[in-house]
gemmi code that builds the backbone of each chain (N, CA, C; Angstrom):
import gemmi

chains = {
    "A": [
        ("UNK", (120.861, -206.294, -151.866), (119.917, -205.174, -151.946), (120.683, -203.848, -151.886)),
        ("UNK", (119.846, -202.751, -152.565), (120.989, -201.301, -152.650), (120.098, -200.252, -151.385)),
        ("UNK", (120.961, -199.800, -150.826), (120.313, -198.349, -149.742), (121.276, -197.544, -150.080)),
        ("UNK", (120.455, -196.365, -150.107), (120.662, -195.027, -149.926), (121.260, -194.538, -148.647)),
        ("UNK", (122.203, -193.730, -148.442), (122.344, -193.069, -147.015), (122.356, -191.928, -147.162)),
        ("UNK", (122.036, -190.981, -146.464), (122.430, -189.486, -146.088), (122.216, -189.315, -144.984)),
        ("UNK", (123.522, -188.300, -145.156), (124.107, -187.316, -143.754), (123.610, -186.329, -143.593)),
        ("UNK", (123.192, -185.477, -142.513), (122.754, -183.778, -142.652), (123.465, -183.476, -141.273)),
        ("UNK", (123.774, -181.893, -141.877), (124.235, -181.647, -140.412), (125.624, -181.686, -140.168)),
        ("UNK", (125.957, -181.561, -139.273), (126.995, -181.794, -138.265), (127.295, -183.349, -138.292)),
        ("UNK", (126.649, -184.314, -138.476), (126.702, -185.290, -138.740), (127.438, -185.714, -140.243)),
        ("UNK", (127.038, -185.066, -140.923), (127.556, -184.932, -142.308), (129.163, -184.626, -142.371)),
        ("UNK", (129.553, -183.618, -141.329), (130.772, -183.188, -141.782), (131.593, -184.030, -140.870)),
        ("UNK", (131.325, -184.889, -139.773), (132.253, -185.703, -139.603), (132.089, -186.905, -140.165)),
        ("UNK", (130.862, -186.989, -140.813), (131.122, -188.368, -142.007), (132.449, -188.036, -143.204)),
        ("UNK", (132.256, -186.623, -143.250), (132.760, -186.393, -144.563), (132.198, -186.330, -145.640)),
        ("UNK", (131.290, -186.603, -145.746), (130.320, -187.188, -147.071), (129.018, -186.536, -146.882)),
        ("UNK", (128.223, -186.810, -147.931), (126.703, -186.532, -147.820), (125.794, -187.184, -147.824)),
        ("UNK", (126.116, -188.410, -148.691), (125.926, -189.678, -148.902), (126.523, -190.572, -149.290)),
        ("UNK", (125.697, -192.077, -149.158), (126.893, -193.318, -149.372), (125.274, -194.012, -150.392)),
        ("UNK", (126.368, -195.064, -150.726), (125.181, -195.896, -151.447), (126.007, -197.544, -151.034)),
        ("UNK", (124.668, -197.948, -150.541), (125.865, -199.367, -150.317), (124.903, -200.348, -150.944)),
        ("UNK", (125.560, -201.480, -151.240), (125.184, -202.743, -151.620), (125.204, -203.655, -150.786)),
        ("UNK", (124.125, -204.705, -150.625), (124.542, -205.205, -149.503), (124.080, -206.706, -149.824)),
        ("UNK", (124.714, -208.085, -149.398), (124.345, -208.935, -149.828), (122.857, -209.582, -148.796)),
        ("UNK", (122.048, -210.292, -149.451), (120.685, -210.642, -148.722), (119.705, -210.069, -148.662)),
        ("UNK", (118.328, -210.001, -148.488), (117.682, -208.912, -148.966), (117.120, -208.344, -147.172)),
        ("UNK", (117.671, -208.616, -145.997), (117.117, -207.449, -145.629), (118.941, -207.032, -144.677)),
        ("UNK", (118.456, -205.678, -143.766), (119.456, -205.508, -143.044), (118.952, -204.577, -142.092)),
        ("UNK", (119.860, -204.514, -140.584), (118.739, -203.224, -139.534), (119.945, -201.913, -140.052)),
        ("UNK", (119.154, -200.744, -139.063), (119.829, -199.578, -139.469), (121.098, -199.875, -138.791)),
        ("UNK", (121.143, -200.458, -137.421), (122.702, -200.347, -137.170), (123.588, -201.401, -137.966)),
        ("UNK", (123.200, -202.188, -138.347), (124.643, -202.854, -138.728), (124.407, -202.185, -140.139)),
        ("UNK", (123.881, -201.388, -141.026), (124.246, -200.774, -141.809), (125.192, -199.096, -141.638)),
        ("UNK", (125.031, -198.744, -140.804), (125.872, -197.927, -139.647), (127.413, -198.341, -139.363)),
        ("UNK", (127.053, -199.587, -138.610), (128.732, -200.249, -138.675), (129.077, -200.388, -140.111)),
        ("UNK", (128.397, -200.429, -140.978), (129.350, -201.051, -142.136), (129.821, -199.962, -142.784)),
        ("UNK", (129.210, -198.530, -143.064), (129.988, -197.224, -143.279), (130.569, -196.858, -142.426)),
        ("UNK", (130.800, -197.270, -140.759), (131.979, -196.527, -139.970), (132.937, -197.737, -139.703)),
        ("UNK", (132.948, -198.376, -140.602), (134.034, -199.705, -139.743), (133.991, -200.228, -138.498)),
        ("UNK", (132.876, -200.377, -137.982), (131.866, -201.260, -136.967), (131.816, -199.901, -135.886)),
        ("UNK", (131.942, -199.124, -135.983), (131.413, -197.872, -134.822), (129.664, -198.197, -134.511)),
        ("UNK", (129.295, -197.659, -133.136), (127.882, -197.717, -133.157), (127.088, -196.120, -133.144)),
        ("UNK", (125.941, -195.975, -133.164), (125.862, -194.913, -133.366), (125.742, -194.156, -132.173)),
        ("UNK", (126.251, -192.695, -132.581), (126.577, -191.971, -131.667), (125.010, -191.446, -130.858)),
        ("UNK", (125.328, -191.165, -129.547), (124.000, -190.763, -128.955), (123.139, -189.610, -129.292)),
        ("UNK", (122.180, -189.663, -129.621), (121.256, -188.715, -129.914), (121.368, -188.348, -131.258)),
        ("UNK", (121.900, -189.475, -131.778), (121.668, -189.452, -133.616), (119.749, -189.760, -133.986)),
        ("UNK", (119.508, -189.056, -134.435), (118.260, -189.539, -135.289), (118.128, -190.073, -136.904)),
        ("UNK", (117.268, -190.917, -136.736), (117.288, -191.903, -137.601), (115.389, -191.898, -138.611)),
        ("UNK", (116.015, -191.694, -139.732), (114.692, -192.080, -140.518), (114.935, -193.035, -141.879)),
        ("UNK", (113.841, -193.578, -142.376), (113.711, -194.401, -143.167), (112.706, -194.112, -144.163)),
        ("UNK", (113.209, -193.685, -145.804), (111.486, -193.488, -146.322), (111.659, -191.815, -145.777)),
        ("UNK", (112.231, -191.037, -145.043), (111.406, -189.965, -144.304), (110.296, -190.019, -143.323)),
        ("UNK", (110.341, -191.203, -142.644), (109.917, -191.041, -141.564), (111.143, -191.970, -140.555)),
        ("UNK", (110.397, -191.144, -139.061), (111.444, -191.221, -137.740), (111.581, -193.130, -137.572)),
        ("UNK", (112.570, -193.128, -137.452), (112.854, -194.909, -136.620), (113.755, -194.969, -136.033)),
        ("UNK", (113.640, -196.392, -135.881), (115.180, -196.174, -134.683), (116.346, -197.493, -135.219)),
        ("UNK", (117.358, -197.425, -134.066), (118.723, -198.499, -134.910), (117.971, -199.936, -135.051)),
        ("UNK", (116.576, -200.744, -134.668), (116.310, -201.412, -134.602), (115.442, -201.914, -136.286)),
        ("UNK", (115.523, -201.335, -136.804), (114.255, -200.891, -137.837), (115.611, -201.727, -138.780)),
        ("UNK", (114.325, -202.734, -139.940), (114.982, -203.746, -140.674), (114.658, -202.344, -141.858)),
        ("UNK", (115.535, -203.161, -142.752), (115.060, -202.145, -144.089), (115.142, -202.946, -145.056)),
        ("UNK", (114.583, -202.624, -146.618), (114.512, -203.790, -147.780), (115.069, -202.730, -148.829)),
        ("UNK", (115.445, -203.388, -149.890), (115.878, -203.058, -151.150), (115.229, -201.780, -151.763)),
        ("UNK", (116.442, -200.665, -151.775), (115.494, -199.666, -152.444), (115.584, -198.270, -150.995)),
        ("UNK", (115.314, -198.546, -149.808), (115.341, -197.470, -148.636), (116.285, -196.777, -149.132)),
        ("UNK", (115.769, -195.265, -148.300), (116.249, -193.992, -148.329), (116.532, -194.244, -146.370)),
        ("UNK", (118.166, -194.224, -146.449), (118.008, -194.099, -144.982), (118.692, -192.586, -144.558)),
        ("UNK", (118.310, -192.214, -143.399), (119.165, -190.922, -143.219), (119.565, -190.821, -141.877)),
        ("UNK", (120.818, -190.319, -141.327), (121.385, -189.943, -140.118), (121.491, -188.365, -140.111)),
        ("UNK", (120.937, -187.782, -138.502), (121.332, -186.940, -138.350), (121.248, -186.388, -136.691)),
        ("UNK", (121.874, -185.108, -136.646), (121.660, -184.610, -135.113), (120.126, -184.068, -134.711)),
        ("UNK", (120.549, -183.931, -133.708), (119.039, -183.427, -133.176), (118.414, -182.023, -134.092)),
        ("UNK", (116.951, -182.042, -134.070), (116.638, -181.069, -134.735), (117.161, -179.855, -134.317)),
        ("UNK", (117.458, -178.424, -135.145), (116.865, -176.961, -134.109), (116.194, -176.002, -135.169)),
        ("UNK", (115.658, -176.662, -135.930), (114.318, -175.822, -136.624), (113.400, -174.487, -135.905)),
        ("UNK", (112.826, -174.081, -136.292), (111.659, -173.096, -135.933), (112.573, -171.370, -135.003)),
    ],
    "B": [
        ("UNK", (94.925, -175.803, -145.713), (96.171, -176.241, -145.400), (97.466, -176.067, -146.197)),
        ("UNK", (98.223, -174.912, -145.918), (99.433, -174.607, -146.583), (101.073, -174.827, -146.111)),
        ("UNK", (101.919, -175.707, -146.232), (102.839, -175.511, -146.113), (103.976, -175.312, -147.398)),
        ("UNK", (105.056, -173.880, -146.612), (105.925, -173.600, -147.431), (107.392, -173.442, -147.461)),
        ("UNK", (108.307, -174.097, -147.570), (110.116, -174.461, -147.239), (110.526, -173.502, -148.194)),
        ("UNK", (110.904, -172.289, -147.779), (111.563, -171.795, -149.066), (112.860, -170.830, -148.694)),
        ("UNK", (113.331, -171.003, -149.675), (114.856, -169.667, -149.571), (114.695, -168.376, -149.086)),
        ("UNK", (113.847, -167.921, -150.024), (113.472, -166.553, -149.887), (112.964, -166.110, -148.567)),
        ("UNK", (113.672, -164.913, -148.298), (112.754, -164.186, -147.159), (111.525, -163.852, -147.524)),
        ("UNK", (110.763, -163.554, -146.623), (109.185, -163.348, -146.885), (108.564, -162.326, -145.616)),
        ("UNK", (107.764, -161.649, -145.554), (106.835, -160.532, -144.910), (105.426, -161.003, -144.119)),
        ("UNK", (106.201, -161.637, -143.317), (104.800, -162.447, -142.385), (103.288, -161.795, -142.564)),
        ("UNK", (103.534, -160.301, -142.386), (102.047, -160.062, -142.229), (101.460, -159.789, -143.875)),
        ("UNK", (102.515, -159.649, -144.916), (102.119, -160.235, -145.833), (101.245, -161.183, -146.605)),
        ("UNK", (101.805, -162.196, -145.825), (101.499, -164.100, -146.416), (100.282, -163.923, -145.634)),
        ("UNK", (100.501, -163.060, -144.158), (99.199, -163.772, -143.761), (97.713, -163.190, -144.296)),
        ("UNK", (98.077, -161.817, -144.778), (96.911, -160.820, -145.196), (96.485, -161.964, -146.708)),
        ("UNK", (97.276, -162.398, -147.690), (97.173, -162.655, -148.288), (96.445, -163.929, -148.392)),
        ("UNK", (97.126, -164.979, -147.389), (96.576, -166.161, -147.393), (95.108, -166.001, -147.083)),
        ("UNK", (94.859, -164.865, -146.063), (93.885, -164.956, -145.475), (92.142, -164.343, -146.515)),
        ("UNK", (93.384, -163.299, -147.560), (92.140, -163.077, -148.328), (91.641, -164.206, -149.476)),
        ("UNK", (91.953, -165.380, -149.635), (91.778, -166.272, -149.898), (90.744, -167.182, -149.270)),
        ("UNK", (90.799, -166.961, -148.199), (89.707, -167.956, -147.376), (88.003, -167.691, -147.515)),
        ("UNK", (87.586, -168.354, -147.535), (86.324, -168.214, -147.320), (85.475, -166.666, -146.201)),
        ("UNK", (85.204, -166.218, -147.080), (84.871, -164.960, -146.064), (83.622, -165.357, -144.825)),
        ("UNK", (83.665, -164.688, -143.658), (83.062, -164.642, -142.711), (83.188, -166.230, -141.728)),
        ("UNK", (84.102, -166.931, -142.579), (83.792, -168.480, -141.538), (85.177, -168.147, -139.957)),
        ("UNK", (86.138, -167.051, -140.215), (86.943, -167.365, -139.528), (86.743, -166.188, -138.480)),
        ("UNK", (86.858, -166.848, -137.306), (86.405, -165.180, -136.048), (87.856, -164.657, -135.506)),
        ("UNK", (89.146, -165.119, -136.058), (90.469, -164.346, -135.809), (91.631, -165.466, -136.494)),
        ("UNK", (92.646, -164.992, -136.164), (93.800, -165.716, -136.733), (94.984, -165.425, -135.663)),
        ("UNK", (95.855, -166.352, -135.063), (96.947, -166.462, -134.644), (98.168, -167.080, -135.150)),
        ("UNK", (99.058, -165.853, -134.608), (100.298, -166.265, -135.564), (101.103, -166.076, -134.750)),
        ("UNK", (101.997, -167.308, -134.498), (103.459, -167.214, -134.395), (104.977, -166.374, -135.713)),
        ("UNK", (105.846, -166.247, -135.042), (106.983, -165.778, -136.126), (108.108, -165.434, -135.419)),
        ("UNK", (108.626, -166.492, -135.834), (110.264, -166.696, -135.222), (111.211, -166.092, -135.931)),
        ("UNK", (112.126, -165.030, -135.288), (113.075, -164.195, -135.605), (114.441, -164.349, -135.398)),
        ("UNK", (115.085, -164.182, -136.069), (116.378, -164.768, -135.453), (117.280, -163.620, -134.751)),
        ("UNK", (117.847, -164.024, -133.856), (119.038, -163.186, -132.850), (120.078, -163.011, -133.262)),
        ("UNK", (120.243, -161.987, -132.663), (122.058, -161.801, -133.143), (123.061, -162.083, -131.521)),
        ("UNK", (122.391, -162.905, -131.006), (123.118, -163.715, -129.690), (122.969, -165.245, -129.786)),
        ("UNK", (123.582, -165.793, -128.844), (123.446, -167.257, -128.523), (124.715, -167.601, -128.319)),
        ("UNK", (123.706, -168.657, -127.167), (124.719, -169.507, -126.133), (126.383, -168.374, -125.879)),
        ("UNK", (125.946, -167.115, -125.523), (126.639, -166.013, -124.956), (127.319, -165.885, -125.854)),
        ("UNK", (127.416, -165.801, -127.269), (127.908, -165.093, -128.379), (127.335, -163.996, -129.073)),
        ("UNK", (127.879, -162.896, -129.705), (127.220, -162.366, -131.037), (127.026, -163.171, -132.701)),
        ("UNK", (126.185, -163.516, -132.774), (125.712, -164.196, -134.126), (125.608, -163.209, -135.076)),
        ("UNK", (126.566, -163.369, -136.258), (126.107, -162.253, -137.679), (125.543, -162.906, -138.854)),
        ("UNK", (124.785, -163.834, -139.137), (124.146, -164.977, -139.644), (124.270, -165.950, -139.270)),
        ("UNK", (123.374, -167.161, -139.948), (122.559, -168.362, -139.527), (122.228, -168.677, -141.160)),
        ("UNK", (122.607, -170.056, -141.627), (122.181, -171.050, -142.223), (121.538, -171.923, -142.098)),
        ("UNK", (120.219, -172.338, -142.527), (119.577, -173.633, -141.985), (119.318, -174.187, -143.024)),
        ("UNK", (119.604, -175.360, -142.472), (119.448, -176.737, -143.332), (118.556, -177.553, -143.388)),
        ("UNK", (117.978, -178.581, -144.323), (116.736, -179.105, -144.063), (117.256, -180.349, -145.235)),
        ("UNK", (116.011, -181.265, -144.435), (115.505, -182.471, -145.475), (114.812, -182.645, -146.306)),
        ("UNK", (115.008, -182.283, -147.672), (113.937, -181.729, -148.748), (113.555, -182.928, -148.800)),
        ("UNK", (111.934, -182.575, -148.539), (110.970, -184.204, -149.060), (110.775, -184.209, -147.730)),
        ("UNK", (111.399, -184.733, -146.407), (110.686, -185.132, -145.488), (110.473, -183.702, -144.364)),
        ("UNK", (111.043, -182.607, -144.581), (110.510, -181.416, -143.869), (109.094, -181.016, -144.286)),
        ("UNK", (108.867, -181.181, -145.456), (107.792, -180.585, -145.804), (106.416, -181.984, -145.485)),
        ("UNK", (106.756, -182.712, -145.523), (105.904, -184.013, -144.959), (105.564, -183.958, -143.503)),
        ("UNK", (106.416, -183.504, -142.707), (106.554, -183.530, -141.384), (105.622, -182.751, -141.280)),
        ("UNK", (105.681, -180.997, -141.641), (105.201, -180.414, -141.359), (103.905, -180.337, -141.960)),
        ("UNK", (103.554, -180.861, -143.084), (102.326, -181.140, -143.348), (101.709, -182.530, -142.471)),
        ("UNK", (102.028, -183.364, -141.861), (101.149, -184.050, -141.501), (100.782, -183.619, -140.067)),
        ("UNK", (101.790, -182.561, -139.096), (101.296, -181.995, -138.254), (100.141, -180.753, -137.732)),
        ("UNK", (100.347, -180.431, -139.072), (98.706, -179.234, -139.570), (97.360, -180.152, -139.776)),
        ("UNK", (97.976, -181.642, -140.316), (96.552, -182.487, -140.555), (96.083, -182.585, -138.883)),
        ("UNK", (97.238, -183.180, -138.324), (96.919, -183.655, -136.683), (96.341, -182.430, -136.192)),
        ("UNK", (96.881, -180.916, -136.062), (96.450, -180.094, -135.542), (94.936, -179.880, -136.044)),
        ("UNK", (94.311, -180.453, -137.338), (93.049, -179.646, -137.606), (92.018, -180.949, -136.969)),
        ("UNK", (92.885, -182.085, -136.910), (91.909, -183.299, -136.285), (91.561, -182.820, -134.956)),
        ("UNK", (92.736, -182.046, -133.985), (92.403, -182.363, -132.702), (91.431, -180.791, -132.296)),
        ("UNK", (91.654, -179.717, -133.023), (91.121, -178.538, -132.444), (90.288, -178.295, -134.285)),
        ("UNK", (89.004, -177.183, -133.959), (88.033, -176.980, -135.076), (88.596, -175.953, -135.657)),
        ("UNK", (89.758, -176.024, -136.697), (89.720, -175.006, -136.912), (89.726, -174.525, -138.416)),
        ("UNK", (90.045, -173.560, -138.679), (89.196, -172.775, -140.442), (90.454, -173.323, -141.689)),
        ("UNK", (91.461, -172.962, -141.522), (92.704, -173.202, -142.080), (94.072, -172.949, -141.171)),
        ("UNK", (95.302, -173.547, -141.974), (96.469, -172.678, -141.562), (97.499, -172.949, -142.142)),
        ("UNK", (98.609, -171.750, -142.152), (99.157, -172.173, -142.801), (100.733, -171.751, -142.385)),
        ("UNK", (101.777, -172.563, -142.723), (103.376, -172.357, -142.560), (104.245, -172.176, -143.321)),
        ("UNK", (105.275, -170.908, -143.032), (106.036, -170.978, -144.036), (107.705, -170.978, -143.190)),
        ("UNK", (108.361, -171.692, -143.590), (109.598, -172.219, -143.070), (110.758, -171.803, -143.857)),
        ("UNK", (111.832, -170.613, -143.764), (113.103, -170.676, -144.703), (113.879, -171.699, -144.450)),
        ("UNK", (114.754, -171.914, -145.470), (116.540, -172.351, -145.280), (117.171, -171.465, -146.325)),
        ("UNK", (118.421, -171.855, -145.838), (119.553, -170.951, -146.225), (119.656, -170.386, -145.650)),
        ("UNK", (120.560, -169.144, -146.345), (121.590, -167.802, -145.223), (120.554, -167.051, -144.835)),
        ("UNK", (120.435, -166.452, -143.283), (119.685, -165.931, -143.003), (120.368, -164.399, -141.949)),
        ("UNK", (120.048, -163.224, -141.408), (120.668, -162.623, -140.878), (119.804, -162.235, -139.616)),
        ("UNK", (119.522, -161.486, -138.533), (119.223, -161.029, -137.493), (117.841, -160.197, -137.931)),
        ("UNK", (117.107, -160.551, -137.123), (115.730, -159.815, -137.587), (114.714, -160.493, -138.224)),
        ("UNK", (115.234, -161.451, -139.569), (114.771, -162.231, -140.142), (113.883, -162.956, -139.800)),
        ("UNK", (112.760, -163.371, -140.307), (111.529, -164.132, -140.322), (112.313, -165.974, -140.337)),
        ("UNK", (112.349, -166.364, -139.899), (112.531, -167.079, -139.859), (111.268, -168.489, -140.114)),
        ("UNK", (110.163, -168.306, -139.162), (109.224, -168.803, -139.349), (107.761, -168.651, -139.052)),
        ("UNK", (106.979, -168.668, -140.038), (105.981, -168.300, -139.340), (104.576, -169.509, -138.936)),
        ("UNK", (103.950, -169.643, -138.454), (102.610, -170.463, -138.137), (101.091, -169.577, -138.024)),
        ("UNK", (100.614, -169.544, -138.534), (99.074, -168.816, -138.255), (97.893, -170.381, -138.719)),
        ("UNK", (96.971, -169.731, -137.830), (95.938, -170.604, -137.482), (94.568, -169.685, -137.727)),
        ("UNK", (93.676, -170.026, -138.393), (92.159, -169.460, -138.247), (91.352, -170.038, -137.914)),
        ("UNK", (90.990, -169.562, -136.692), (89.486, -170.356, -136.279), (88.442, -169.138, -136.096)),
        ("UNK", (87.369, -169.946, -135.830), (85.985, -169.326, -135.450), (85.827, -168.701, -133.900)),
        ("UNK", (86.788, -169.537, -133.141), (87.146, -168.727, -131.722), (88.358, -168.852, -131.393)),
        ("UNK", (89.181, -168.193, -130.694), (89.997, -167.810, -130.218), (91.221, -169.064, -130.034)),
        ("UNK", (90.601, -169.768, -128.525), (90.857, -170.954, -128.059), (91.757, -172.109, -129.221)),
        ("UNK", (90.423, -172.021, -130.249), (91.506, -173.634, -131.206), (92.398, -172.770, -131.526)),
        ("UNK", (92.435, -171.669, -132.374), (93.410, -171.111, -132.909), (94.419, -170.753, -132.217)),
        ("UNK", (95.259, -170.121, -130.895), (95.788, -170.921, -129.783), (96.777, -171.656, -129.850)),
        ("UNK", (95.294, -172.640, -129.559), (96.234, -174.105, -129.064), (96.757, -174.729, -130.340)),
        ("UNK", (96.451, -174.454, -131.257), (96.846, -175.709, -132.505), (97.982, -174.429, -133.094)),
        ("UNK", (97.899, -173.300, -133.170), (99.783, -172.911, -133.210), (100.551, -173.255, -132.306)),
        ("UNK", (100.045, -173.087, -131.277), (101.181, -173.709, -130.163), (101.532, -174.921, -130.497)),
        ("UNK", (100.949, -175.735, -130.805), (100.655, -177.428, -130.773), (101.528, -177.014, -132.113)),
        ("UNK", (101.564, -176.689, -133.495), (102.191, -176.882, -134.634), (103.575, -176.207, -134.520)),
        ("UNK", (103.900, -174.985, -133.645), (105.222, -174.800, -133.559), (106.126, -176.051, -132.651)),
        ("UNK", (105.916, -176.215, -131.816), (106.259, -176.764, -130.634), (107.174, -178.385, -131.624)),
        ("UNK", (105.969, -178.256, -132.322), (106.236, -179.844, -132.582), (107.713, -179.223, -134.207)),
        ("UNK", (107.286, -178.410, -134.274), (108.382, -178.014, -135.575), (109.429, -177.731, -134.909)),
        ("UNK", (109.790, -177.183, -133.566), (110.832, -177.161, -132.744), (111.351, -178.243, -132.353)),
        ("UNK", (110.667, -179.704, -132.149), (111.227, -180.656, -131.393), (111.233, -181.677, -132.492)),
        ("UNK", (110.461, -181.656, -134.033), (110.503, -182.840, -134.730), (111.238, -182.409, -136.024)),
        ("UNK", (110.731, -180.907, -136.755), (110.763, -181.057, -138.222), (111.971, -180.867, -138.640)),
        ("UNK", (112.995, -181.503, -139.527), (114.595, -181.867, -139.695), (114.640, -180.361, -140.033)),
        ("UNK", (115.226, -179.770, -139.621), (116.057, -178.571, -140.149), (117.225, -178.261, -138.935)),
        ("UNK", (118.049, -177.812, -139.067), (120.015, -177.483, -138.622), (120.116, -176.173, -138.924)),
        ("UNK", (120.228, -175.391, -137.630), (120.772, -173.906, -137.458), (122.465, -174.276, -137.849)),
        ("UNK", (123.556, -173.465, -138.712), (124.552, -173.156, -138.429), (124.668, -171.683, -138.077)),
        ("UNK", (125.565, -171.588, -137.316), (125.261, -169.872, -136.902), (126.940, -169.383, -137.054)),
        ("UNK", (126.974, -167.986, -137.952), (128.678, -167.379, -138.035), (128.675, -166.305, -137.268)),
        ("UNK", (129.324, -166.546, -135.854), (130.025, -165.550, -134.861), (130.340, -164.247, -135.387)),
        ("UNK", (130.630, -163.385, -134.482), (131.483, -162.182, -134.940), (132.820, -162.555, -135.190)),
        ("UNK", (133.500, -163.466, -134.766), (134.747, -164.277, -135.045), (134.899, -164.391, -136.209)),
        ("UNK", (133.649, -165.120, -136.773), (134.087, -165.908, -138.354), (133.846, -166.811, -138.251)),
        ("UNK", (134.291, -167.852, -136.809), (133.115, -169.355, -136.788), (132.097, -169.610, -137.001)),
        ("UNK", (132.357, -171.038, -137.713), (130.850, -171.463, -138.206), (130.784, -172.456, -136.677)),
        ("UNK", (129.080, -172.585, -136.317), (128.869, -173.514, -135.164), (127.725, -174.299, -135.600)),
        ("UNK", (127.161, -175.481, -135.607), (126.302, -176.060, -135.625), (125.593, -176.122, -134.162)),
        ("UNK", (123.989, -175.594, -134.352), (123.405, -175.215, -133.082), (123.036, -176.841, -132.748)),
        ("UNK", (123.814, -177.392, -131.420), (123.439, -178.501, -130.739), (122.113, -178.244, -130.166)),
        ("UNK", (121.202, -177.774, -129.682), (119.903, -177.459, -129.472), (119.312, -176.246, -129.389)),
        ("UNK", (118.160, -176.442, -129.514), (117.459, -175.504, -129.768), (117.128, -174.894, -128.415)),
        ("UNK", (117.409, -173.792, -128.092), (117.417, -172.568, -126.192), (115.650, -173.314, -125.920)),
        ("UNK", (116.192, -173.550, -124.554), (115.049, -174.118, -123.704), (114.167, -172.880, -123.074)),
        ("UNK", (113.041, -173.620, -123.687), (111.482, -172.719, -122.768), (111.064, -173.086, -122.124)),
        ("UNK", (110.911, -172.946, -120.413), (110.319, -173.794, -119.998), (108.715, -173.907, -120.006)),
        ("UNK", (108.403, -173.005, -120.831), (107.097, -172.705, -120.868), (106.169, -173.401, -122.505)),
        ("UNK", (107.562, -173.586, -122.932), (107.298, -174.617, -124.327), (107.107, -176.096, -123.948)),
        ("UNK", (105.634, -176.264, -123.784), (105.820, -177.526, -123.298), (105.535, -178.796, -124.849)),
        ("UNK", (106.117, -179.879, -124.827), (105.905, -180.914, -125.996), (104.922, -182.174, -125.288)),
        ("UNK", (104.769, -182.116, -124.008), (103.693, -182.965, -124.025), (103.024, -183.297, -124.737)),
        ("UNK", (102.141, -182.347, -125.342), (101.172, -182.297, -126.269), (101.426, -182.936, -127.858)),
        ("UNK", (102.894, -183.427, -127.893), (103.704, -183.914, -128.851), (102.888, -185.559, -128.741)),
        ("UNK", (102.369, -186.310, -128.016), (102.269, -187.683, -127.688), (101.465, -188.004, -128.526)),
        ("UNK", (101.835, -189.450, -129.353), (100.840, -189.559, -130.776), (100.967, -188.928, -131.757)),
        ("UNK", (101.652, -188.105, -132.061), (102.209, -187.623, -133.456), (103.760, -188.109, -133.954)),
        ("UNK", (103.411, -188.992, -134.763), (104.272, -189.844, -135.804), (105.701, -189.041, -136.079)),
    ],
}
model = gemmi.Model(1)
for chain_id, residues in chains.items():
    chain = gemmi.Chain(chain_id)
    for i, (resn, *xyz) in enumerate(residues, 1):
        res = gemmi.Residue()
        res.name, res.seqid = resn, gemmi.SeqId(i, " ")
        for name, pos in zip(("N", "CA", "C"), xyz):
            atom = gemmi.Atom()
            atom.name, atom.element = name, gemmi.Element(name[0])
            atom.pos, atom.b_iso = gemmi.Position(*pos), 0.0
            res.add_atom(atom)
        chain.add_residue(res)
    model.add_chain(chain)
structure = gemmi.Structure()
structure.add_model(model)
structure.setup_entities()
């Protein structure tokens, strides 16, 4: 199955990147071990937020073929 | 129900005269508005701009489904938000929230209730450039203790 990733943020610039696109064999996978597999098994850092689709989830959340996933730091909007 | 993410600076009492002559005449008995400005301090620095960043597609979702929640929980006429990104400088509008109701009270509580929650949920990233020349990514947003998110419980 294919996912989308993006970075925003501060998060972004120590990825390096903005986004990734990964392939992944089987059709489902959770957000963290898709996490380990762009940091070379790192877990995620604390107070990362996590959405799927554009909406909020967490490292537990399965995903299917096709997700928009995104990492980032805490909000400071408004 | 209006929300708006945009580059451009904009003239709060503008949007709001405007939005407002749009509405249905005589249903609304006032309007409250928030409008967030940006500083030229923080976290004991001088700030000479601010960049903000956002999640195109899910900022504007966010913040539209929290105007739906706000009109479920309080009666009120319309409202509407307008949110920049990009380079921004001191003074700047940063954001605004207005609410119309028929009394006082909803209109109020459901800006409070729609900023609060754009402070603690809707994806957008202050970078801020010092008088130095550093760029900083704002790790949080300056605590109010009078900003309370309780009222956050049950919104998605």
């Amino acid at each position: 199955m294919n996912i989308s990733i993006r970075y925003f943020a501060s998060l972004r610039d120590r990825m390096g990147r903005a986004d990734d696109a990964l392939e992944l064999d089987g059709d489902s996978a959770t957000v963290s071990e898709v996490w380990a597999k762009v940091t070379d098994g790192q877990s995620i850092p604390d107070s990362t937020l996590i959405s799927v689709n554009m909406e909020y989830t967490d490292a537990d959340a399965v995903l299917k073929d096709g997700d928009e996933l995104a990492f980032f730091p805490p909000v400071t909007g408004g | 129900m209006k929300v708006i993410v945009q580059q451009e600076s904009f003239s709060p009492g503008q949007v709001i005269q405007e939005f407002q002559d749009a509405l249905p005449r005589g249903k609304h008995g006032g309007v409250v508005s928030f409008v967030g400005t940006m500083r030229d301090f923080n976290d004991g620095e001088d700030v000479v701009s601010m960049t903000l960043e956002h999640y195109p597609g899910m900022t504007e979702k966010h913040i539209e489904q929290v105007c739906a929640e706000a009109a479920e929980r309080w009666d009120i006429v319309d409202c509407l938000v307008v949110h920049r990104y990009g380079e921004m400088f001191p003074n700047d509008a940063i954001v605004l929230v207005a609410v119309w109701s028929a009394h006082r009270a909803n209109a109020f509580d459901a800006c409070r209730f729609i900023i609060n929650y754009l402070k603690a949920r809707a994806p957008f990233w202050k970078c801020e450039t010092t008088t130095t020349g550093e760029k900083r990514w704002v790790e949080h947003n300056s605590k109010d203790p009078k900003a309370e998110v309780s009222d956050l419980e049950g919104v998605k």
